[in-house]
C-alpha positions as CSV (number, residue, x, y, z in Angstrom):
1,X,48.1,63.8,119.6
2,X,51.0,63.7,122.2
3,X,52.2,60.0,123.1
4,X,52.1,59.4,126.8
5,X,54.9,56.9,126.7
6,X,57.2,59.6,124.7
7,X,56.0,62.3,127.7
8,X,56.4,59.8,130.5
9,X,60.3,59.5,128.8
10,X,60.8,62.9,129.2
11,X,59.7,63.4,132.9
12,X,62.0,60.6,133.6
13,X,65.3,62.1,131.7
14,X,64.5,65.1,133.3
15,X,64.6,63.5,136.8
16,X,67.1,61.0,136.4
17,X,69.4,63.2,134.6
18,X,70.2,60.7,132.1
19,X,69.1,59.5,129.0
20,X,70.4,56.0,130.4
21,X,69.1,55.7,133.2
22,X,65.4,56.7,132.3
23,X,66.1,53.9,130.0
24,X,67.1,51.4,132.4
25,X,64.2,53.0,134.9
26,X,61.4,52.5,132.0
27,X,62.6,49.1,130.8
28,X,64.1,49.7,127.4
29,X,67.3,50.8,125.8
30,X,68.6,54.3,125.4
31,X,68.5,54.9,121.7
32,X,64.8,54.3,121.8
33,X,64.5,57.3,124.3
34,X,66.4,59.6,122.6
35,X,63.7,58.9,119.5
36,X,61.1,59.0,121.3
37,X,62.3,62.4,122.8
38,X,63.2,63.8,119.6
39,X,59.9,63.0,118.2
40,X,58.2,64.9,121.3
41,X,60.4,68.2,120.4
42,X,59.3,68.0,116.9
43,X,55.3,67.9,117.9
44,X,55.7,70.6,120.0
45,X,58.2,72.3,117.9
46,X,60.5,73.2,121.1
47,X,63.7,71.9,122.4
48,X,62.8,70.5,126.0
49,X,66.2,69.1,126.9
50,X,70.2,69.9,126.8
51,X,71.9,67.1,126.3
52,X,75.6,66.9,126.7
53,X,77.9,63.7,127.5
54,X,77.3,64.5,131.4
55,X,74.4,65.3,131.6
56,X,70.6,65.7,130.8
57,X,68.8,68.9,131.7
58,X,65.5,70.6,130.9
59,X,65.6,74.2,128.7
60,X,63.5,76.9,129.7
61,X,60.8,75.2,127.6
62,X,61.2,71.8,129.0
63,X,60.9,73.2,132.5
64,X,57.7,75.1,131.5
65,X,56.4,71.3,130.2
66,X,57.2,69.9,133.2
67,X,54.7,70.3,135.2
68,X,52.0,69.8,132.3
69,X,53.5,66.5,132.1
70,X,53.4,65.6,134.9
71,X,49.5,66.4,135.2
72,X,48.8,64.5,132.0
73,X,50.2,61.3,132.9
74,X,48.9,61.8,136.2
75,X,45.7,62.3,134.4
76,X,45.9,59.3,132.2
77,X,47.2,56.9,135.0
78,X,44.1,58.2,137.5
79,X,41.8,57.7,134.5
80,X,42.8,53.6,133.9
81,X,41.9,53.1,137.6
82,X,38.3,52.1,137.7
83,X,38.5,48.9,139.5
84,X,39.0,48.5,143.5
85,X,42.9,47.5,143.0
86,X,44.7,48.7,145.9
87,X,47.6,51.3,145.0
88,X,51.3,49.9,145.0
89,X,52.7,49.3,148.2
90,X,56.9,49.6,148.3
91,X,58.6,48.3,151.1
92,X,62.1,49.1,150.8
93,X,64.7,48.4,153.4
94,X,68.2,50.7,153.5
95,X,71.9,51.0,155.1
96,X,72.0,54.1,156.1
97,X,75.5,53.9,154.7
98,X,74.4,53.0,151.4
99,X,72.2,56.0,150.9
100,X,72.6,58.6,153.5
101,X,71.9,62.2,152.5
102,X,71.1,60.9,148.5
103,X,67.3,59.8,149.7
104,X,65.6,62.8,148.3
105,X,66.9,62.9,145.1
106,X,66.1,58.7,145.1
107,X,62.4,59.7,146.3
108,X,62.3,62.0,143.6
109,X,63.2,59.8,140.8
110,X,60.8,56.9,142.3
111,X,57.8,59.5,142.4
112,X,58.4,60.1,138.6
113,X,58.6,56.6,138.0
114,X,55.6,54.7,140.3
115,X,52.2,55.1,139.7
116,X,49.9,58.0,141.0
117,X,48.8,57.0,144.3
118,X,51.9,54.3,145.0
119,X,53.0,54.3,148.5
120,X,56.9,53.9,149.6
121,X,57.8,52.6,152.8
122,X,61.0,52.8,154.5
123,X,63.2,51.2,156.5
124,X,66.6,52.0,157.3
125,X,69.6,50.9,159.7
126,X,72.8,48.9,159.3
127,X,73.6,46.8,156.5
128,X,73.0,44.0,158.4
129,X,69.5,44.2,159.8
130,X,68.2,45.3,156.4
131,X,69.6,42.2,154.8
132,X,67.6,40.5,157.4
133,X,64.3,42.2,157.1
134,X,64.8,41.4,153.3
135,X,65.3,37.6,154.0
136,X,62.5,37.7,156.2
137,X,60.0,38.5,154.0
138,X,59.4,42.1,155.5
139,X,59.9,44.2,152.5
140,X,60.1,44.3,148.7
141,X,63.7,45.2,148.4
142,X,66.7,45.8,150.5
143,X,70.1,47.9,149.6
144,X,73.4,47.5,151.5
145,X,76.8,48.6,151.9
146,X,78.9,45.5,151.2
147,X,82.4,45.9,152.8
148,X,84.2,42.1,152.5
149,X,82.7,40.8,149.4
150,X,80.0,38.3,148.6
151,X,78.3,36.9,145.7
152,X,74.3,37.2,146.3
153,X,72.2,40.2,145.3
154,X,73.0,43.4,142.1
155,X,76.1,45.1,142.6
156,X,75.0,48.5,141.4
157,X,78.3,50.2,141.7
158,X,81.0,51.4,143.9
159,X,81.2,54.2,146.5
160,X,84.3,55.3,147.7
161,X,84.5,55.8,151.4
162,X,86.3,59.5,152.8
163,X,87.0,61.0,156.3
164,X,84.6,63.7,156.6
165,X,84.6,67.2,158.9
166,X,84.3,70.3,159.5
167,X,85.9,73.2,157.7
168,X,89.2,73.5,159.5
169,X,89.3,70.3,161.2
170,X,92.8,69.6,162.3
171,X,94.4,66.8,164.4
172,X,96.6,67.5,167.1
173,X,100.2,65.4,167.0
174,X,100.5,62.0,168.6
175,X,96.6,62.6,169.7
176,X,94.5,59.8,168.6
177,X,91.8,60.5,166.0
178,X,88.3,61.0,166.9
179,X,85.7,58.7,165.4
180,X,82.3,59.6,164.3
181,X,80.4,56.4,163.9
182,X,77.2,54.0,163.9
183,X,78.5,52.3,166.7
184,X,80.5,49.0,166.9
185,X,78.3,46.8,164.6
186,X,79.0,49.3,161.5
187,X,80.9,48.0,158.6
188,X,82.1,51.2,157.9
189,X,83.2,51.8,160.8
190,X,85.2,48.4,160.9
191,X,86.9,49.2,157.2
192,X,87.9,52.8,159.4
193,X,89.5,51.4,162.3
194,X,90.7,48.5,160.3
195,X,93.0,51.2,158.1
196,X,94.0,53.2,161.3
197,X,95.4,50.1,162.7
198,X,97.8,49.4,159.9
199,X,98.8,52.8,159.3
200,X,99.8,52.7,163.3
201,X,97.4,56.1,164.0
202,X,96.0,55.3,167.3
203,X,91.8,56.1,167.4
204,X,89.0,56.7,169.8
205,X,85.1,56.8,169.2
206,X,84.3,60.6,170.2
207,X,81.1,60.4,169.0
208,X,78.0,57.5,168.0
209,X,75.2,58.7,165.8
210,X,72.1,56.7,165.1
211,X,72.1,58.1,161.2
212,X,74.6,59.3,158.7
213,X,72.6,63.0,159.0
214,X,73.8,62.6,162.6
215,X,77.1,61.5,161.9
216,X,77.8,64.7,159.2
217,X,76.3,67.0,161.8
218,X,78.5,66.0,164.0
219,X,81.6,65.6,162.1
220,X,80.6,69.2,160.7
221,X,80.3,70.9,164.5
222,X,83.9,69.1,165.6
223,X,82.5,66.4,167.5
224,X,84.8,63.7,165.6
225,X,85.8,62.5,162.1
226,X,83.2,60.2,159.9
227,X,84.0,57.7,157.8
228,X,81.4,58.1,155.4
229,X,80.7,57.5,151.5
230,X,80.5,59.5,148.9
231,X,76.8,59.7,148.3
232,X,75.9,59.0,151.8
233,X,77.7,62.1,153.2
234,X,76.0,64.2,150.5
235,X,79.4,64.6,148.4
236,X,81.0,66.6,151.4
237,X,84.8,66.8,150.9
238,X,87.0,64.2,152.0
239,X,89.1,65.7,154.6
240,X,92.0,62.3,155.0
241,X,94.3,63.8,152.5
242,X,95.0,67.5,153.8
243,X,95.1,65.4,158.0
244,X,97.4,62.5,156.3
245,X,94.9,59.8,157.3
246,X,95.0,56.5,155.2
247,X,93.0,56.6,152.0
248,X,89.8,54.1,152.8
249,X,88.6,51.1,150.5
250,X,85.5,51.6,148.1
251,X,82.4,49.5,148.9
252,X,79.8,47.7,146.7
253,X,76.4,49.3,146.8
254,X,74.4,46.1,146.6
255,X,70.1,45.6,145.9
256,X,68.3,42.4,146.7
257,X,64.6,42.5,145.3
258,X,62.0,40.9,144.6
259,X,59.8,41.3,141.4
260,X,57.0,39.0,141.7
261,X,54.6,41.4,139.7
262,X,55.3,44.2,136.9
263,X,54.0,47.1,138.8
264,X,57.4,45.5,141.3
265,X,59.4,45.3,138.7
266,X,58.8,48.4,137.9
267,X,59.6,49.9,140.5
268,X,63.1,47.9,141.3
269,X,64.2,48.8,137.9
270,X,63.4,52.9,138.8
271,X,65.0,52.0,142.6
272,X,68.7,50.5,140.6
273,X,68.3,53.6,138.1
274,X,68.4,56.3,140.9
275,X,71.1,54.3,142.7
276,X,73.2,54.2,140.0
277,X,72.4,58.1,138.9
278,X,74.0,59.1,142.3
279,X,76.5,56.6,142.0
280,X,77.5,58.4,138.9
């Protein structure tokens, strides 16, 4: 008989990518998943995963396991509902800046994590006003880009910020450089200006987005430069060192959460896990 806690292991290393982070996602350590996985391959005498220091992917036989995995614990988790409980609800609150273009993958490695039937809400905006919804109550967890420091919340890693463009972007001599940005309240936008200042290269705002998909758009068509991150820009190339622009600081990806109940903290711990896969 297979064991659904050894196939639920599985369907998270193959989504997180990492026998670590499924780990830290299922709340335990990683040499228990890599036994638990090796004594899944055995049963089904097949090899579902490559596993090298980098990485975690599924072999041609793990991919065709996948999906029956998926069914079964779907299956199982459907099959322990009989009472009225209502479904998880996740409120999550997020700077843009923080995660940007790395939602799907996120969503993807929550999905394989929550419950059948759990429901994610989101919220997202400057670092700022999603600190505040968290401290009001309005939603379960909040993650911010943290440019100046601070003690409070998880620090789940660092993301270094770039100058992102088009292919071909140049700057013309003595012309100042055109900003994409959030607008004026924007961190990131301060830590940009703030650097263009002391490396005397005079700036203008050329164009305001209301989301980091805008702002890569637009950096992408010629409208302006964007100071983005690494994972919020989707890990398009850094353009500042071939148009000699001052190298930008790295910024703390930070979580508040709460975890009043397990099916909570469940899903925090899955929320950190994916942050810090993309993270790297």
């Amino acid at each position: 008989m297979l064991d659904l806690d050894s196939v639920r292991l599985f369907v998270l290393a193959t989504e997180f990518g990492s026998l670590t982070r499924a780990a830290e996602a299922a709340g335990t350590v990683q040499p228990v998943v890599s036994q638990r996985l090796k004594a899944l391959e055995a049963m089904l005498g097949h090899k579902l995963l490559e596993r090298t220091p980098r990485f975690v992917r599924p072999t041609a036989a793990g991919s065709a396991f996948l999906e029956r995995a998926r069914a079964l614990l779907a299956a199982h988790d459907a099959a322990l509902r009989l009472g009225d409980a209502p479904p998880l609800r996740f409120a999550l609150a997020a700077s843009d800046h923080a995660l940007g273009l790395a939602l799907e993958p996120l969503f993807r490695r929550l999905r394989a994590a929550l419950p059948p039937g759990a429901g994610i809400t989101l919220r997202t905006g400057l670092s700022q006003e999603m600190r505040a919804r968290f401290e009001a109550g309005e939603c379960d967890a909040a993650v911010i880009r943290r440019e100046a420091g601070g003690s409070e919340g998880e620090v789940l890693g660092h993301d270094p910020l770039g100058w992102r463009g088009g292919e071909g972007v140049g700057l013309a001599p003595g012309e100042p450089v055109p900003l994409a940005t959030l607008g004026p309240a924007c961190g990131v936008r301060g830590a940009a200006t703030r650097a263009l200042d002391r490396a005397g290269l005079p700036w203008r705002e050329s164009f305001i987005g209301g989301s980091c998909a805008a702002l890569l758009a637009g950096a992408e068509a010629g409208l302006g430069i964007a100071p983005m991150g690494r994972i919020a820009a989707g890990a398009a190339p850094d353009r500042g060192p071939a148009l000699a622009l001052p190298p930008l600081p790295a910024s703390e990806i930070v979580l508040f959460a709460r975890t009043g109940t397990p099916a909570l903290a469940a899903a925090v711990r899955a929320l950190a896990a994916g942050i810090r896969a993309s993270l790297g």
